[in-house]
C-alpha positions as semicolon CSV with decimal commas, in nm:
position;residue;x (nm);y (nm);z (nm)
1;X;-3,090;-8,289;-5,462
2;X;-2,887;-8,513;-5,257
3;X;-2,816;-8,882;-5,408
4;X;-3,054;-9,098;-5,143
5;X;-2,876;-9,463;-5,170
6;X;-3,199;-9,637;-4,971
7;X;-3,463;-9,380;-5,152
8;X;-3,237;-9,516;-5,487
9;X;-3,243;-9,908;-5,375
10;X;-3,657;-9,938;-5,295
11;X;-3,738;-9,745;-5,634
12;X;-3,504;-9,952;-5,825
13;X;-3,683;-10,288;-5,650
14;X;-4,020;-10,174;-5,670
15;X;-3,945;-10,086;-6,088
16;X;-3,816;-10,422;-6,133
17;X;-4,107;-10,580;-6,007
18;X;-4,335;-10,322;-6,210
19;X;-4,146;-10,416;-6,519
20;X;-4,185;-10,731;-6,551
21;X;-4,562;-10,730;-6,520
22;X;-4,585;-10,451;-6,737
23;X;-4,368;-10,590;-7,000
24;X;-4,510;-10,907;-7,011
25;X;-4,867;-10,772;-7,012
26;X;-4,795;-10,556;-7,312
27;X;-4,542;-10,813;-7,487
28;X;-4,795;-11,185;-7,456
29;X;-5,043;-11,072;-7,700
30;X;-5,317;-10,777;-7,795
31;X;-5,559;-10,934;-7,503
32;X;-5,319;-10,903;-7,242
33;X;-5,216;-10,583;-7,353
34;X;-5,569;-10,418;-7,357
35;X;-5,681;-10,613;-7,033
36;X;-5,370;-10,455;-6,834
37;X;-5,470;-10,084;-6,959
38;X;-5,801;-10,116;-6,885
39;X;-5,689;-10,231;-6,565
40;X;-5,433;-9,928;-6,486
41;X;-5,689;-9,670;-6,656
42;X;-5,939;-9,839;-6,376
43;X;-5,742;-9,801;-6,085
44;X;-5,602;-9,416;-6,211
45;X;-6,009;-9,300;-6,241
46;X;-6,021;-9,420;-5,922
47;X;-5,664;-9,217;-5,818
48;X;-5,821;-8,918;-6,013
49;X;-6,117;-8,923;-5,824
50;X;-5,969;-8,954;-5,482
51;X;-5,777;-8,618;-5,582
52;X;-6,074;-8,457;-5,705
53;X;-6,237;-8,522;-5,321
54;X;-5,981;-8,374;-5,165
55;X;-6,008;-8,064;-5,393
56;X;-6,391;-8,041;-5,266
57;X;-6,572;-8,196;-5,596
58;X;-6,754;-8,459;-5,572
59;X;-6,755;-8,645;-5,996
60;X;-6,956;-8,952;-6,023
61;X;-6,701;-9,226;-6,022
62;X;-6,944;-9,484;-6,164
63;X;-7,030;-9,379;-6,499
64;X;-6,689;-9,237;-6,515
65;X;-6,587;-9,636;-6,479
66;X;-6,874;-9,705;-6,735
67;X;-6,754;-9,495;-6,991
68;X;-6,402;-9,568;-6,950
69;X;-6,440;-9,968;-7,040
70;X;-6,744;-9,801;-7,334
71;X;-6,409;-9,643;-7,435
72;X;-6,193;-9,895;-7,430
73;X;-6,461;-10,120;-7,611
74;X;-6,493;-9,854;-7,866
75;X;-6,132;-9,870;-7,919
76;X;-6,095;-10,220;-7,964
77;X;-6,431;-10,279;-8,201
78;X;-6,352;-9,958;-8,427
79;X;-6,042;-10,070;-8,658
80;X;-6,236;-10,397;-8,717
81;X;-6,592;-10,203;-8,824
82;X;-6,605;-10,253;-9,221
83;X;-6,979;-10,131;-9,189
84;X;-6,949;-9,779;-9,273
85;X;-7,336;-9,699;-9,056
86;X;-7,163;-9,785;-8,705
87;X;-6,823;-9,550;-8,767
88;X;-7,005;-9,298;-8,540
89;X;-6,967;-9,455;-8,202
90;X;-6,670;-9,233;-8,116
91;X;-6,925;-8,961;-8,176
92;X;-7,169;-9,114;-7,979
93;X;-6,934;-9,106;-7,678
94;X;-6,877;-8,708;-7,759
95;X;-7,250;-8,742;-7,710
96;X;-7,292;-8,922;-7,368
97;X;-7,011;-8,662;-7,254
98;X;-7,245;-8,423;-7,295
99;X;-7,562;-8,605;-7,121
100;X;-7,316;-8,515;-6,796
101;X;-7,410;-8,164;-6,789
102;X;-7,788;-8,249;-6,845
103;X;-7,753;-8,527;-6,545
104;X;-7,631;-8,276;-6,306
105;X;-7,870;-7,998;-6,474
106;X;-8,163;-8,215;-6,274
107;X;-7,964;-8,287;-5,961
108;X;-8,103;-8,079;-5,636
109;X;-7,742;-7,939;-5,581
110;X;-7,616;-7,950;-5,898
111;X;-7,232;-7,834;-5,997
112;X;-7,043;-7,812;-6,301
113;X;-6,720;-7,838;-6,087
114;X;-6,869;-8,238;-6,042
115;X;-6,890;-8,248;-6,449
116;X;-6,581;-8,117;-6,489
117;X;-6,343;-8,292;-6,275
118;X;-6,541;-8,666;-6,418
119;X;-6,438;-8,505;-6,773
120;X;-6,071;-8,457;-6,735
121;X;-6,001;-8,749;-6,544
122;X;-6,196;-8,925;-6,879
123;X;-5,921;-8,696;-7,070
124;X;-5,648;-8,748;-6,863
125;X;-5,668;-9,121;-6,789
126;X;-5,901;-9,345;-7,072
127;X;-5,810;-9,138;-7,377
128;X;-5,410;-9,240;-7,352
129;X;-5,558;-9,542;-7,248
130;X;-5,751;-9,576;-7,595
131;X;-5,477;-9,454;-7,778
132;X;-5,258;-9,671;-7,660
133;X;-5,450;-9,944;-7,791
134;X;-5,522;-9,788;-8,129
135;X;-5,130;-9,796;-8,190
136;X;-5,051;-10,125;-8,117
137;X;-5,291;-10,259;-8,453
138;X;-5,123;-10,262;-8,739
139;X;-5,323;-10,313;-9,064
140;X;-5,147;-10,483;-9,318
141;X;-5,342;-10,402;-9,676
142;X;-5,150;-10,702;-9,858
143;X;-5,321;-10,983;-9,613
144;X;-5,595;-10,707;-9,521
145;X;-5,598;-10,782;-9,189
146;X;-5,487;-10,597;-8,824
147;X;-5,155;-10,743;-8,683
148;X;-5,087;-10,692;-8,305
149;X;-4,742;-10,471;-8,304
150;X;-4,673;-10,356;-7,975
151;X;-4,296;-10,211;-8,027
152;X;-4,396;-9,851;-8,033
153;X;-4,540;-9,855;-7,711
154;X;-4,244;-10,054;-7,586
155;X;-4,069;-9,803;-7,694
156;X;-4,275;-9,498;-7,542
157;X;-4,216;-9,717;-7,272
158;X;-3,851;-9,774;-7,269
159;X;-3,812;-9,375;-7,347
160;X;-4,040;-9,280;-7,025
161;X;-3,800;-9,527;-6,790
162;X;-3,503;-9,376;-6,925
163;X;-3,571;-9,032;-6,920
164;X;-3,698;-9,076;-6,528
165;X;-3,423;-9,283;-6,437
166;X;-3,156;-9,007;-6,620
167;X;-3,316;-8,723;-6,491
168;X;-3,286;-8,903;-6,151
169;X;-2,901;-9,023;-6,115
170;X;-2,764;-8,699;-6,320
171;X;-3,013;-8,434;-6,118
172;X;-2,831;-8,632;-5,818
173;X;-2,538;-8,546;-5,920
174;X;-2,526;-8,244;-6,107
175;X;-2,833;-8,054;-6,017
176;X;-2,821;-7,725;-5,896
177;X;-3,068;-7,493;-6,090
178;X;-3,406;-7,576;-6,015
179;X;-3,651;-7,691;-6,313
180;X;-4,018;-7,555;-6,148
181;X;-3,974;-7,512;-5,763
182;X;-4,320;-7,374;-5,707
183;X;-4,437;-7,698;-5,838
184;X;-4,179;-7,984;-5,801
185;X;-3,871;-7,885;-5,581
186;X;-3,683;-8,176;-5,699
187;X;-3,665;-8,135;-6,021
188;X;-3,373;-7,955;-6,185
189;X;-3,240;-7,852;-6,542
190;X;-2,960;-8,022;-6,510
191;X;-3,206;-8,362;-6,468
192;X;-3,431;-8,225;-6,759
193;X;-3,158;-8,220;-7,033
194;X;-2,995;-8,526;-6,893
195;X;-3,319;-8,735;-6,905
196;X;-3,354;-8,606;-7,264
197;X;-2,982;-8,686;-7,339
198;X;-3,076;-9,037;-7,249
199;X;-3,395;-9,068;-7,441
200;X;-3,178;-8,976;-7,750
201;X;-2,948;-9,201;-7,709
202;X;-3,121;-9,458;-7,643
203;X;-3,345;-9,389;-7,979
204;X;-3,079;-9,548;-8,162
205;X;-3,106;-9,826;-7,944
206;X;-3,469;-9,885;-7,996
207;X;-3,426;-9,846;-8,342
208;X;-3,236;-10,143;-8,418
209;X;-3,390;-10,374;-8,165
210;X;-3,788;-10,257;-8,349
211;X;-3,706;-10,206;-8,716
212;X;-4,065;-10,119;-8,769
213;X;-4,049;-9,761;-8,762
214;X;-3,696;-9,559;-8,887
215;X;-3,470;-9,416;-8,697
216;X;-3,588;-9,061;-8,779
217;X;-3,926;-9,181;-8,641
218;X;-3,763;-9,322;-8,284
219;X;-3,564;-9,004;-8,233
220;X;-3,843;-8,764;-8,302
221;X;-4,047;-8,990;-8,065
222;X;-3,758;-9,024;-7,795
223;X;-3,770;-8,643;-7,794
224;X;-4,164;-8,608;-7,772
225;X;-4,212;-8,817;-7,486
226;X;-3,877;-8,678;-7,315
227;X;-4,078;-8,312;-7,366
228;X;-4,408;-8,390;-7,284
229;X;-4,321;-8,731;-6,999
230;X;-4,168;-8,431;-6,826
231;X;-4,433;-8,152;-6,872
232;X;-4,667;-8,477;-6,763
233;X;-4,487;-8,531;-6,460
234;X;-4,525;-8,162;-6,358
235;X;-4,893;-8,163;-6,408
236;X;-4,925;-8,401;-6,204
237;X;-4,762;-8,266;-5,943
238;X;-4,931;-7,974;-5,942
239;X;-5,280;-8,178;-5,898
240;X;-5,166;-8,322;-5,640
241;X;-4,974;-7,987;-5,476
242;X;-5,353;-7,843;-5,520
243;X;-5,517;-8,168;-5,349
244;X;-5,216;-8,138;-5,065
245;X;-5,118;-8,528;-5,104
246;X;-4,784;-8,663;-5,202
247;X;-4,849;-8,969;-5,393
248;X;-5,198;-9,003;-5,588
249;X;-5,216;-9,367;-5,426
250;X;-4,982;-9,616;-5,255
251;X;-4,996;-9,924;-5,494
252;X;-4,633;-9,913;-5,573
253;X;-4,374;-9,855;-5,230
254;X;-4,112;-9,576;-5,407
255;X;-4,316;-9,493;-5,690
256;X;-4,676;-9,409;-5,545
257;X;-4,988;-9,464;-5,726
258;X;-5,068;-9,534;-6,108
259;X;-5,100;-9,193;-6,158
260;X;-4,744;-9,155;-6,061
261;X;-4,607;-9,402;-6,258
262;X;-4,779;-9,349;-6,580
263;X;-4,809;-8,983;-6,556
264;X;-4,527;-8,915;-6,829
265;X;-4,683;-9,187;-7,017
266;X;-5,025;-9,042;-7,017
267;X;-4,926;-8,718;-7,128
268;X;-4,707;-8,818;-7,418
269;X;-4,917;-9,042;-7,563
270;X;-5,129;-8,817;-7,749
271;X;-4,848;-8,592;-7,884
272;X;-4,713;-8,917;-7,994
273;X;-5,050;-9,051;-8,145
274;X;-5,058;-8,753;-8,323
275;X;-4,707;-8,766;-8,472
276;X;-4,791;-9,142;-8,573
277;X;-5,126;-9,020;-8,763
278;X;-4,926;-8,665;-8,925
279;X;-4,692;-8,861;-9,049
280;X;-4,932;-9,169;-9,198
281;X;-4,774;-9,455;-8,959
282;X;-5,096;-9,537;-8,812
């Protein structure tokens, strides 16, 4: 892969713009931060659906929208429930997923393909969305109250940048075995390890600038979203290899759509979630 100086410049001027909304969205306060996901988790249904089209289902966009801001409300309201009667609402969205395939069980031409695409873009899109959310709260049992805390997501962030931009300059460079062809020709192994290289190195970094979590914690995190921000990326690409488009929208000149820009972010964020909750720092 051949270093592309003017590919190189309008990425790097698109990102800066990009990052500064983004930062200051999830930096200002707990509002901003959950208005700008719902926001992005808005515009990738609507990314998600477009795809879907082109791969001949048809998913009904507007209750996927409706349950993705139930979601998001769910997600908000549920570390401030104290009654213990209304802890099942996340169960009662498990339940409305399932009124989908009773919906479509009535329609005249009814498909499980239309059921099934709505469903993973829900999975794919609001659920990171929610998580993300659920890890900026921090309950503190001495005041006994939820403090906003938004550095680990800063720092998924920061990781996700860095491995893209690493993978990037040294697959530029040094790249000459190829990482998935079939799926992304681009990529290389050479880009892989170096984006991962990055992500470790800059754990250390992240560590001192967000004392909240140890070092131990940033590392192991650097390495999951590293992992999984790549394995993310090549998902993605192969939705939209299937669909036959190259971007998933055109929001961002050099970067594509939402779903090409949090992709890696997406698909780390539950492997990370789950790290958080194993090891009790939720």
């Amino acid at each position: 892969m051949a270093f592309n100086v003017k590919t190189f410049y309008t990425r790097a001027t698109t990102a800066l713009v990009f990052v500064a909304l983004l930062l200051g969205c999830v930096w200002y306060s707990y509002l901003s931060f959950v208005l700008f996901f719902t926001v992005v988790g808005f515009i990738g249904l609507h990314e998600f659906f477009k795809i879907s089209e082109n791969l001949q289902a048809k998913p009904n966009k507007y209750v996927g929208y409706v349950i993705h801001v139930l979601t998001i409300i769910v997600a908000i309201w549920y570390p401030f429930i104290e009654t213990p009667n209304l802890r099942f609402l996340p169960h009662l969205l498990v339940v409305l997923c399932f009124c989908l395939f009773i919906v479509e069980l009535f329609k005249k031409t009814a498909s499980l393909q239309n059921v099934a695409y709505l469903l993973m873009a829900l999975l794919y899109v609001t659920v990171p969305c929610c998580m993300l959310i659920s890890m900026v709260l921090h309950f503190d049992y001495n005041e006994v109250r939820n403090f906003f805390q938004p550095q680990r997501v800063l720092g998924m962030i920061f990781f996700v940048w860095l491995n893209d931009t690493g993978a990037y300059l040294v697959g530029s460079f040094f790249g000459k075995h190829k990482l998935y062809e079939k799926i992304s020709p681009n990529k290389t192994w050479e880009g892989t390890l170096g984006g991962i290289a990055f992500c470790i190195g800059l754990s250390f970094v992240v560590a001192g600038m967000f004392p909240q979590l140890a070092t131990i914690h940033w590392v192991a995190i650097s390495i999951i979203v590293a992992v999984f921000g790549n394995l993310g990326d090549l998902v993605e690409s192969m939705l939209k290899r299937m669909a036959g488009v190259k971007d998933s929208g055109s929001l961002m000149p050099g970067h594509g759509g939402v779903l090409d820009r949090f992709d890696s972010l997406f698909f780390a964020t539950p492997f990370v979630f789950c790290y958080l909750a194993f090891m009790g720092l939720l």
